[in-house]
SEMAR-33358 format. One record per atom (N, C-alpha, C): residue in three letters; x, y, z. Coordinates in steps of 0.001 Angstrom, whole numbers, padded with zeros to 6 digits, always signed. Layout:
% residues N
ALAXYZ...
% end
This chain:
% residues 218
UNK-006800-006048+006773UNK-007023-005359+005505UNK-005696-005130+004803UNK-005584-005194+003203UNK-004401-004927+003066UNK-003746-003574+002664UNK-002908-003519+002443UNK-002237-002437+003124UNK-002795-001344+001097UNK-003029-000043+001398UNK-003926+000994+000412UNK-003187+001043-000525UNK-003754+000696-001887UNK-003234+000571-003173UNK-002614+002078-004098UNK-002247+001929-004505UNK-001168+003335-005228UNK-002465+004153-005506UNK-003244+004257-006125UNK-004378+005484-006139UNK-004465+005844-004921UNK-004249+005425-004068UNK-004622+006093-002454UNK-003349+006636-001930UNK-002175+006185-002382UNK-000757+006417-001579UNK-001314+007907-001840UNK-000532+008699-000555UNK-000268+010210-000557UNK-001423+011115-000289UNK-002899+010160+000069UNK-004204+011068+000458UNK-003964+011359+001581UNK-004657+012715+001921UNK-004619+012767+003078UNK-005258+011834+004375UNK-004381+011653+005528UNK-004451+010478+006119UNK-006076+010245+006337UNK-007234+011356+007013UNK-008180+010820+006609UNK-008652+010364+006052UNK-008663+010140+004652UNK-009403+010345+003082UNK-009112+008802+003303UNK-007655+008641+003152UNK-007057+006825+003264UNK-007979+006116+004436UNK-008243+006387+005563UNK-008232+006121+006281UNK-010121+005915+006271UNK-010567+006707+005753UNK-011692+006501+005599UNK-012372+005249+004488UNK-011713+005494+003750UNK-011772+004842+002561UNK-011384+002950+003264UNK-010437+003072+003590UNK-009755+001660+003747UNK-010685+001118+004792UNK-011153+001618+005745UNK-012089+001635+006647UNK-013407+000712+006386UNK-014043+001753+005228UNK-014799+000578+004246UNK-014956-000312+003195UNK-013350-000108+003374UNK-013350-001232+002056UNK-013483-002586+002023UNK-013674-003355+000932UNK-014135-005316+001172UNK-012936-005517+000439UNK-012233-006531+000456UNK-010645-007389-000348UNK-012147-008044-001015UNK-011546-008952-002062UNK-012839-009682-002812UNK-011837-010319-003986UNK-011545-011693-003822UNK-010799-012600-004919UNK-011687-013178-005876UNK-010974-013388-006903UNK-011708-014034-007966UNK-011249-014917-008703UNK-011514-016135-008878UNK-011107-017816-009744UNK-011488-016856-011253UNK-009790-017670-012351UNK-009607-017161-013525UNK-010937-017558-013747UNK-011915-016748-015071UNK-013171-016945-015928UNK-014235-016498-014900UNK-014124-016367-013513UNK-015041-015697-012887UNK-015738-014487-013076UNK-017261-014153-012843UNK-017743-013009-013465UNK-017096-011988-011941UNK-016699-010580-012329UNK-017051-009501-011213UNK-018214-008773-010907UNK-018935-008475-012255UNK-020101-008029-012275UNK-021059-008300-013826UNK-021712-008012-013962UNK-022287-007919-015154UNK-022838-006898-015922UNK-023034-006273-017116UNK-023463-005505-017979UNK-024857-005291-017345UNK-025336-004410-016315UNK-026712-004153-016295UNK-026941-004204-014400UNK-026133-004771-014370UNK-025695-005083-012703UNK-026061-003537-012091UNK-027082-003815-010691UNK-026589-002764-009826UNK-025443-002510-009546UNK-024943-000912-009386UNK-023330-000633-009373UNK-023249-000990-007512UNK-022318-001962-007387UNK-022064-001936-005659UNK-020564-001123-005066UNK-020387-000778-006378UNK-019085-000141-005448UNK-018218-000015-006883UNK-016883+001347-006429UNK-015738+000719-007851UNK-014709+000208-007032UNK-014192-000722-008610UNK-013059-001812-008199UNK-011793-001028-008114UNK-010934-001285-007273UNK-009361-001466-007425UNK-008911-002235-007654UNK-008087-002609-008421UNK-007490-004342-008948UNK-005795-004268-008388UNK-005885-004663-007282UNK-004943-005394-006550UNK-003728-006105-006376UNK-004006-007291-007498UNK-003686-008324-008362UNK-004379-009018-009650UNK-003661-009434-010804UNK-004162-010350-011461UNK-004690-009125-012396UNK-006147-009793-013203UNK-005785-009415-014536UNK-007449-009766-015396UNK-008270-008511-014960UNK-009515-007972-015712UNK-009579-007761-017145UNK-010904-008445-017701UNK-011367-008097-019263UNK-012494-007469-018821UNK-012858-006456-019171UNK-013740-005845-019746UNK-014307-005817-020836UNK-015741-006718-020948UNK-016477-006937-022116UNK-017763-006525-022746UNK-018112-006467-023688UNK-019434-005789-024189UNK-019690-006872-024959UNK-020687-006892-025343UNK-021402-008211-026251UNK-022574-008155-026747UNK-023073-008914-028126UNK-024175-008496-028500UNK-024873-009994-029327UNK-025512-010903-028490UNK-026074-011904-029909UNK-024679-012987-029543UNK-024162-013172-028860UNK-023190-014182-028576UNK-022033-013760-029266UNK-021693-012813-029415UNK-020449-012060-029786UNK-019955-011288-028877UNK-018498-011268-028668UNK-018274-010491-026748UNK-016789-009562-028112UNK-016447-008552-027636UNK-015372-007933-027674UNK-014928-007266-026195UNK-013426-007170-026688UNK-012709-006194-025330UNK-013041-004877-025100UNK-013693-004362-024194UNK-013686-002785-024022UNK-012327-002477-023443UNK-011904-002834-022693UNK-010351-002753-021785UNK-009907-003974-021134UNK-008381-003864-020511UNK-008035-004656-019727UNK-007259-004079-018837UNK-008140-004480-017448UNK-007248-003592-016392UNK-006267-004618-015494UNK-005081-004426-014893UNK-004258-004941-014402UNK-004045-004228-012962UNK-002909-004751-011977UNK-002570-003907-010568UNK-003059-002755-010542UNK-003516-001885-010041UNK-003471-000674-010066UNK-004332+000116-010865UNK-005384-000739-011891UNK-006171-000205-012460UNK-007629-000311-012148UNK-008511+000274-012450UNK-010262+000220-011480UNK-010995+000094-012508UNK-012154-000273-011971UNK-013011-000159-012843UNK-014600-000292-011905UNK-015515+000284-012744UNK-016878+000383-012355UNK-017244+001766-011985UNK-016331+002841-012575UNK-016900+004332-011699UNK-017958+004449-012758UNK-017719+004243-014011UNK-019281+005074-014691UNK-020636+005143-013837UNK-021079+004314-013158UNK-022130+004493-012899UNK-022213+004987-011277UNK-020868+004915-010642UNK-021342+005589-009662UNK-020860+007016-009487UNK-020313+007746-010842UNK-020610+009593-011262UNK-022514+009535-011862UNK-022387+008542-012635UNK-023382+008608-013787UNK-024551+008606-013681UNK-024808+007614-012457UNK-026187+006708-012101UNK-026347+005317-013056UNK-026995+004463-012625UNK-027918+003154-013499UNK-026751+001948-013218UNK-026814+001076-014052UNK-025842-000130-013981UNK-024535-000301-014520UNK-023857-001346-014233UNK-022506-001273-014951UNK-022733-001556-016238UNK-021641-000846-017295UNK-022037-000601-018520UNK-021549-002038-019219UNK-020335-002438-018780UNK-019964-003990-019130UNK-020034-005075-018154UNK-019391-006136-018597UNK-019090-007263-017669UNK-017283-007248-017364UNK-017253-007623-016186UNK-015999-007759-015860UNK-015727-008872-015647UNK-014595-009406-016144UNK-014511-011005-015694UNK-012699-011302-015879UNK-012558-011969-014468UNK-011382-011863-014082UNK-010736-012599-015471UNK-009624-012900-015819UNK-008397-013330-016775UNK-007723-014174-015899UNK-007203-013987-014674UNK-006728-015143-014075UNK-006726-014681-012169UNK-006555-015850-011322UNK-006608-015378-010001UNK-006294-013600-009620UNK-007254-013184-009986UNK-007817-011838-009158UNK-007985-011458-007436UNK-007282-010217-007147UNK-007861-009663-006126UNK-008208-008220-006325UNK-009081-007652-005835UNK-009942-006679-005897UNK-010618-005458-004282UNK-009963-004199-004086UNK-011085-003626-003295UNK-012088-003307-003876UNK-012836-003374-003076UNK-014542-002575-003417UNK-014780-001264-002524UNK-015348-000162-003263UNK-015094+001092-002482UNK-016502+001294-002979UNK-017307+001506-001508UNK-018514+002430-002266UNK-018864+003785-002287UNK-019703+004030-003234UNK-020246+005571-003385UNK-019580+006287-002462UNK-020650+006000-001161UNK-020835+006599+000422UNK-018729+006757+000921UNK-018495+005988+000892UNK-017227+006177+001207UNK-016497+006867+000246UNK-016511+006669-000975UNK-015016+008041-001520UNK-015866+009083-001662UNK-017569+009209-001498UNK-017746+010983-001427UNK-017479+011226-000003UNK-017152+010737+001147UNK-016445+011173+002067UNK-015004+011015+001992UNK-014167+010457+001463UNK-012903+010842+000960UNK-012526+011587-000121UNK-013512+012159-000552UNK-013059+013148-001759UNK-013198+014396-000683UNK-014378+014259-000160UNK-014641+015801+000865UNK-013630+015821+001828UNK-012834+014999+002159UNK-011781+014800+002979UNK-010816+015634+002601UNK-010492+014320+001312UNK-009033+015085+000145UNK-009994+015446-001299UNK-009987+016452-001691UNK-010167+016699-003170UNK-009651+015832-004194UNK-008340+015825-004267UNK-007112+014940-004752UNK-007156+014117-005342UNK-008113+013272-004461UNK-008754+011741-004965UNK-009704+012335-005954UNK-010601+013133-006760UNK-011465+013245-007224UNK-010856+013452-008288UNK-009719+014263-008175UNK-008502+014457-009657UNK-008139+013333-009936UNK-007599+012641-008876UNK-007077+011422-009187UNK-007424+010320-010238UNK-009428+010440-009490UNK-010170+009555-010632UNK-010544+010035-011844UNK-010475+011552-011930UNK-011072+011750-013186UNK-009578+011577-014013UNK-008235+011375-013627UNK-007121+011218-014697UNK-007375+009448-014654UNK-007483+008638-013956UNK-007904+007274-014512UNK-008902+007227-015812UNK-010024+007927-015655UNK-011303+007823-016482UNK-010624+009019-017685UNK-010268+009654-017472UNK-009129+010178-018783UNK-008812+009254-019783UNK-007838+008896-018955UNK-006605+007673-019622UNK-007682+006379-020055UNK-008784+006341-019442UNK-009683+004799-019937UNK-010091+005730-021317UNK-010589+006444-021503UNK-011094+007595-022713UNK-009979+007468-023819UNK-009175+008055-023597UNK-007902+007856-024620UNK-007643+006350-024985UNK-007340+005417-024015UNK-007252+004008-024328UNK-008502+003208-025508UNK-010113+003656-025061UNK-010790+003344-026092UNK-010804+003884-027092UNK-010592+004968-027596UNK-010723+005853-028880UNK-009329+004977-029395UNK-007962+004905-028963UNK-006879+004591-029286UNK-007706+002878-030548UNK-008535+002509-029471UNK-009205+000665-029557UNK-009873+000810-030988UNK-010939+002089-030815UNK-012129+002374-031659UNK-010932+003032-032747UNK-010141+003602-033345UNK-009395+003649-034320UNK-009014+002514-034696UNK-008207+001370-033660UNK-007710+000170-034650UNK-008715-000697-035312UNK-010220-000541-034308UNK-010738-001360-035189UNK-011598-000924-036232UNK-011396+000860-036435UNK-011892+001020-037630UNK-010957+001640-039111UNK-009650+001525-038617UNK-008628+001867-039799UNK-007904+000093-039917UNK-007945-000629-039419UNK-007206-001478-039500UNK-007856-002795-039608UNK-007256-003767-040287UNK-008108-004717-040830UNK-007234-005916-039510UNK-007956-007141-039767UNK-007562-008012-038387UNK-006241-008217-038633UNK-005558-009257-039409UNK-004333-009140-039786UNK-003625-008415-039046UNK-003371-006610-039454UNK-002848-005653-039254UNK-002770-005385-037472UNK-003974-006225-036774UNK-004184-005942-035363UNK-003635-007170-034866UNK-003347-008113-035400UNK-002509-008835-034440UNK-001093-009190-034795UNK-000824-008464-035787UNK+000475-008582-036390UNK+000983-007511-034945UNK-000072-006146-034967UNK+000898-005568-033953UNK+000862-006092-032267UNK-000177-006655-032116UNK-000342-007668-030646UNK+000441-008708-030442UNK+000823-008998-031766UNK+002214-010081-031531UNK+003533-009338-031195UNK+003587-008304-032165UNK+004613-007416-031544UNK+004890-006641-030454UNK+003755-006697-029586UNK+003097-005719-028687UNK+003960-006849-027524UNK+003930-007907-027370UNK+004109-008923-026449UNK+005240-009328-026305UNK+005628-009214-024848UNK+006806-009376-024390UNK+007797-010599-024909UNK+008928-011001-025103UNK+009495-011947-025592UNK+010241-012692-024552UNK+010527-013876-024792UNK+011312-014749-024139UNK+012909-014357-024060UNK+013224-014520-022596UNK+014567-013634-023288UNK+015534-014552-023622UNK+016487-013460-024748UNK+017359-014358-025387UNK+016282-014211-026521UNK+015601-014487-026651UNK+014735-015317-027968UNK+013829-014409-028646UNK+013094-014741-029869UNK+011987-013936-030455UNK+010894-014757-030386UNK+010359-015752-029342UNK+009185-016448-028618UNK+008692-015012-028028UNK+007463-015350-028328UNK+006755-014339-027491UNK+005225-015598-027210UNK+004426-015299-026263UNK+002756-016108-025767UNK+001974-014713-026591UNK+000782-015953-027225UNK+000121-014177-027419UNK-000951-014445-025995UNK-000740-014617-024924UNK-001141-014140-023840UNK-002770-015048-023495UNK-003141-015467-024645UNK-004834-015614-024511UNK-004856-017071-025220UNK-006062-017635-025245UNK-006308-018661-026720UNK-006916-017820-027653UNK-007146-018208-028668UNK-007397-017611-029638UNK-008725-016753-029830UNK-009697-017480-029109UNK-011085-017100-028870UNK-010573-015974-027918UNK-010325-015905-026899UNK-010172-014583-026416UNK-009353-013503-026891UNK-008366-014367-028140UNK-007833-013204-028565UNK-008753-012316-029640UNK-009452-013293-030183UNK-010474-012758-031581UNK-011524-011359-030480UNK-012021-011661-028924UNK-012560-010655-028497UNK-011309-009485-028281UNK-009877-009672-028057UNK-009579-008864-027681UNK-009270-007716-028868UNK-009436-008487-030143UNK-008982-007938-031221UNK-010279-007376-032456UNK-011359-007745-031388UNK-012520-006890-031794UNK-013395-008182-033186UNK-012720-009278-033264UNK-013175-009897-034432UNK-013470-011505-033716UNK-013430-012368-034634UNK-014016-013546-034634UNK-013026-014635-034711UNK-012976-015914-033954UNK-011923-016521-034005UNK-011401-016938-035122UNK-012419-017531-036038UNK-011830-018045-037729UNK-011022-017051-038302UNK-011050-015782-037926UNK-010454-014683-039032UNK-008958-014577-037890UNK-008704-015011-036949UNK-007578-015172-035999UNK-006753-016162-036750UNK-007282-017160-036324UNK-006528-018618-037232UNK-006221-018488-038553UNK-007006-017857-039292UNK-007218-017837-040774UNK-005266-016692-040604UNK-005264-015565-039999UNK-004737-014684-040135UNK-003236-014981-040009UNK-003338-016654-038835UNK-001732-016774-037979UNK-001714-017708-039427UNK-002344-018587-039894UNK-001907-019372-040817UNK-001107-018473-042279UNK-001822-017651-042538UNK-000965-016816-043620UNK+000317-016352-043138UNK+000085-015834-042530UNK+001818-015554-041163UNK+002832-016087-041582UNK+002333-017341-040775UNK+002980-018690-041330UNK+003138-019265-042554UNK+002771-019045-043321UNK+002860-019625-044629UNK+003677-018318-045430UNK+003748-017553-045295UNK+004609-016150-045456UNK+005781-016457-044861UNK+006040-017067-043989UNK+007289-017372-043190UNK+007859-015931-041930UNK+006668-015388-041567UNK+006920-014263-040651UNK+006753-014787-039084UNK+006114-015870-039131UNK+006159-016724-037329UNK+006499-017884-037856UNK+006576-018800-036529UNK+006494-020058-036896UNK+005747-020242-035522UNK+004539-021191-035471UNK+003966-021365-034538UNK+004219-022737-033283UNK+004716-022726-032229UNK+005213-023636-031436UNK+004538-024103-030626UNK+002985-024151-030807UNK+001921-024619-029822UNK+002301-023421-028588UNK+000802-024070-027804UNK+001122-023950-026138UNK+000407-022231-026388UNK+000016-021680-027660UNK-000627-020205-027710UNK+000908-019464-028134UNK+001697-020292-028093UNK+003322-019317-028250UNK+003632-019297-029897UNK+004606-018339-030395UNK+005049-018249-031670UNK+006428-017763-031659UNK+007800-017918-032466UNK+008727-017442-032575UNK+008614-016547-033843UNK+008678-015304-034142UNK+008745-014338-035034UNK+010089-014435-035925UNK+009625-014163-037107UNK+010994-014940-038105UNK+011151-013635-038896UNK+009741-012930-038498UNK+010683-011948-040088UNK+009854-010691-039089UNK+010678-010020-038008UNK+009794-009029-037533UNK+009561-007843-038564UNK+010552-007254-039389UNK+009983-006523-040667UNK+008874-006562-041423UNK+008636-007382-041620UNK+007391-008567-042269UNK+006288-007834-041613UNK+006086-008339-040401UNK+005236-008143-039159UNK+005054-006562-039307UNK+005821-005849-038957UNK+005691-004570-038535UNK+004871-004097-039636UNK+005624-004314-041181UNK+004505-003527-042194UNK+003126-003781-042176UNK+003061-004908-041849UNK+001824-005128-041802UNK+000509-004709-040765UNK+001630-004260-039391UNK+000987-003856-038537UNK+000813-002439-038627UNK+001356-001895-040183UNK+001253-000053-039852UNK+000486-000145-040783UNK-000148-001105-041736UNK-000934-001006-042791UNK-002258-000725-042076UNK-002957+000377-043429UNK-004725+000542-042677UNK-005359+000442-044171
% end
C-alpha cells in the first residue's frame, strides 16, 4: 500500500491506520471515466497523482465544475449527503487514486475528530473555488476568461511561451463556453497582436498589458 497521503499526515496513528487499512490504490488511463454523474457513491477519492476534471453536462454540453490535482479529493458529497455522485470525474492524464469508504473514515473520524475538520476545510475551499467559477462565468464574458487562463499559466522559462494546458475543446469546458467562441477569441488575440500562436496548444504572449485589461474587464 502506498505510503498515507498529506490529508492523513499527523492523524492519530489509529485513525491512519485504520483508514489505510481499507483503502484500494486505483489508476486511471488519461480520458478514463472515475465515476459518473448519478453513480452509486463507492467511496471518496484521494488523488495521489495526476490530474482530475470534474464535469457537469447537459444535452451534449459538459463544463468544468473543478479540477483536482495531488492532494485533492473528491466524491464526499454524497457520502455526508446520501444518493449519487453529483458529477463525472474523469482523469486528465495517468491518474492514481485512494478510495476510502464511508465505513472506514466514520471509524477514523471516531478515532481522530481532526479528520472530520480536515474534510470539512477541503469542502470549504471546493465552495469558495466554485462561487470564485460561478462569478467568472457570470461577470465575465469568454474573451476576458481566457485572456486570464492564459495568464494564469505557467511560462517557459526564460520566455513568455506558456501551453494553455488542454485542446481547445476542453478548454471551451473549462472556461464554461463552447469551442467556436475559444478559437473565435485566440484569433482576435492574434490579430490584435497580444499572442502569437505556435501550434502544439502553446502561445507566446506579446503584449501582456493587452491581456491583462482584458482579463479585468466584466
Amino acid at each position: 500500500m502506498t505510503d498515507p497521503p498529506a490529508l492523513l499526515a499527523g492523524l492519530d496513528a489509529a485513525a491512519r491506520e485504520t483508514l489505510m487499512r481499507h483503502a484500494v490504490e486505483c489508476r486511471y488511463a488519461p480520458r478514463e471515466v472515475i465515476f459518473r454523474s448519478g453513480d452509486d457513491a463507492r467511496g471518496m477519492f484521494i488523488v495521489l497523482e495526476g490530474r482530475v476534471r470534474v464535469m457537469r453536462g447537459r444535452g451534449g454540453r459538459q463544463h468544468v465544475a473543478h479540477v483536482e490535482t495531488a492532494g485533492g479529493t473528491l466524491g464526499e458529497v454524497p457520502l455526508f449527503a446520501g444518493g449519487g455522485y453529483p458529477a463525472t470525474a474523469i482523469a486528465a492524464e495517468p491518474t492514481r487514486c485512494l478510495v476510502l469508504s464511508r465505513a472506514a473514515l466514520a471509524a477514523a473520524i471516531a478515532a481522530d475528530p481532526e479528520l472530520a475538520f480536515r474534510l470539512l476545510g477541503r469542502l470549504a475551499l471546493r465552495v469558495r473555488t466554485l462561487v470564485g467559477r460561478l462569478e467568472r462565468l457570470t461577470l465575465q464574458d469568454v474573451p476576458s476568461r481566457l485572456a486570464a487562463h492564459i495568464l494564469e499559466r505557467p511560462r517557459r522559462a526564460g520566455t513568455a511561451v506558456v501551453s494553455l494546458g488542454m485542446t481547445q475543446g476542453e478548454l471551451a469546458e473549462e472556461l464554461g463556453t463552447v469551442r467556436e467562441l475559444v478559437g473565435r477569441a485566440l484569433r482576435r488575440f492574434r490579430d490584435r497582436g497580444l499572442v502569437r500562436p505556435l501550434g502544439g496548444n502553446r502561445v507566446e504572449i506579446v503584449d501582456e498589458a493587452g491581456l491583462a485589461a482584458i482579463a479585468e474587464a466584466s
